[in-house]
N, C-alpha and C positions, 0 to 999 in steps of 0.2 A: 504494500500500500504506500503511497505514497503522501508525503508531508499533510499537504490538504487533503487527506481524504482523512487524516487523523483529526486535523483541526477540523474536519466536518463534523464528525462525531461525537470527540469530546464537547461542539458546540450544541447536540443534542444529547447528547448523554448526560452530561455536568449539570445543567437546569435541572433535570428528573433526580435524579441522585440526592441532592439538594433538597428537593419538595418533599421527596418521599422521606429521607431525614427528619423536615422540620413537620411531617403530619404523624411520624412514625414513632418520634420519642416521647410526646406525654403516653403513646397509648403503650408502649414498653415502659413506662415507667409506670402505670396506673398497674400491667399485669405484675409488676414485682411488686408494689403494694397488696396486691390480694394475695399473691403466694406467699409473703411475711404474715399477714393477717391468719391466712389457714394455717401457716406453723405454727404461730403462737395459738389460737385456737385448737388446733390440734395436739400443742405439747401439754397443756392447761391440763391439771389432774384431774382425773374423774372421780368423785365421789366414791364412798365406799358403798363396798356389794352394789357396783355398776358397773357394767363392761359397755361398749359401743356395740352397735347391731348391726351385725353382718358388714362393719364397713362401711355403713352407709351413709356418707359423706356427699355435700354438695357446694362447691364454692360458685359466686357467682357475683359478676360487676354491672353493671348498665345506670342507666339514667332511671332518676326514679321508682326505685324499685318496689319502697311500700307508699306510694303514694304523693300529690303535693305536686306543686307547680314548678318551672323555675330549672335552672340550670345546676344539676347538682351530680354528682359523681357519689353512687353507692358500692359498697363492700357487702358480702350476705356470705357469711358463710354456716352450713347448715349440720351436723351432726345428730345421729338418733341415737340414743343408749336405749339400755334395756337395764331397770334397776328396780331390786325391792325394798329400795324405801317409799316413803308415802310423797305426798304433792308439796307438805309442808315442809318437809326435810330436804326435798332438791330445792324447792326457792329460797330456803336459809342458806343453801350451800353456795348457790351464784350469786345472792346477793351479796354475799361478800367478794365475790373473784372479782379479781381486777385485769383483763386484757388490753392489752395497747393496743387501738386502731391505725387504722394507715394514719389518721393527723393525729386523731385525738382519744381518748378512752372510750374502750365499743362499747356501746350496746347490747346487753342479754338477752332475749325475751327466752321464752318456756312454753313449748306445747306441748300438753297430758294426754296417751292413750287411757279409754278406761282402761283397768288393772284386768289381768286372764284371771284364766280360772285357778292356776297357782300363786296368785297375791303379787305376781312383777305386775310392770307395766313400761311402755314407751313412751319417753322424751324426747320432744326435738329440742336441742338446742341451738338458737341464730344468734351470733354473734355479725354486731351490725354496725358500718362507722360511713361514714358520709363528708364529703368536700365541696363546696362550690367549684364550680367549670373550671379548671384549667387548662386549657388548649385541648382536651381528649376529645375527638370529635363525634366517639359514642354518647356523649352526655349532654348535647347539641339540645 
């Protein structure tokens, strides 16, 4: 090839390079935010006589995810146990946990399966943190 036909391409390749860079890094930085969140999330102690269920794990990002208007960047990340203690003894247990969210301290909420016919029952627990828009053009 010759001289110009490199300065042709670099003259179309460089501009794209570029764009794709400057649309590419809040959304790689937004995905290491959520995978720190599921680690600390997921390193977090489980309670006693509670194991996790089957693995069953869900992390996830987008705009608005429970709700509300406006330009905001969510964190959700979801875990199921399977535990026999009662409803009152897991929400003493997370109220006190404290996990870091991607800016600021998450969010816990708790959802109760009724209890089986052996006295367990199933927990979701969502750990939840939230940002106003910065540049991540999923949050749009």
């Amino acid at each position: 090839m010759t001289r110009g036909a490199w300065v042709a391409l670099a003259a179309i390749f460089l501009p794209l390079a570029v764009v794709f860079g400057l649309v590419m890094t809040p959304v790689w930085r937004d995905n290491a935010r959520l995978e720190a969140l599921y680690e600390r999330a997921s390193d977090y102690p489980l309670p006693p006589r509670t194991r996790e269920y089957f693995w069953d794990r869900d992390m996830t990002f987008g705009k608005n995810l429970v709700g509300g208007s406006g330009s905001y960047c969510d964190y959700r990340i979801r875990i199921t146990l399977a535990t026999a203690l009662t409803e009152k003894e897991i929400r003493d247990y997370y109220d006190k946990a404290t996990i870091r969210g991607a800016e600021h301290k998450a969010m816990i909420s708790l959802y109760f399966q009724d209890p089986d016919e052996a006295g367990g029952r199933r927990v979701i627990v969502e750990v939840y943190d939230s940002h106003r828009w910065d540049w991540d053009w999923r949050c749009i």
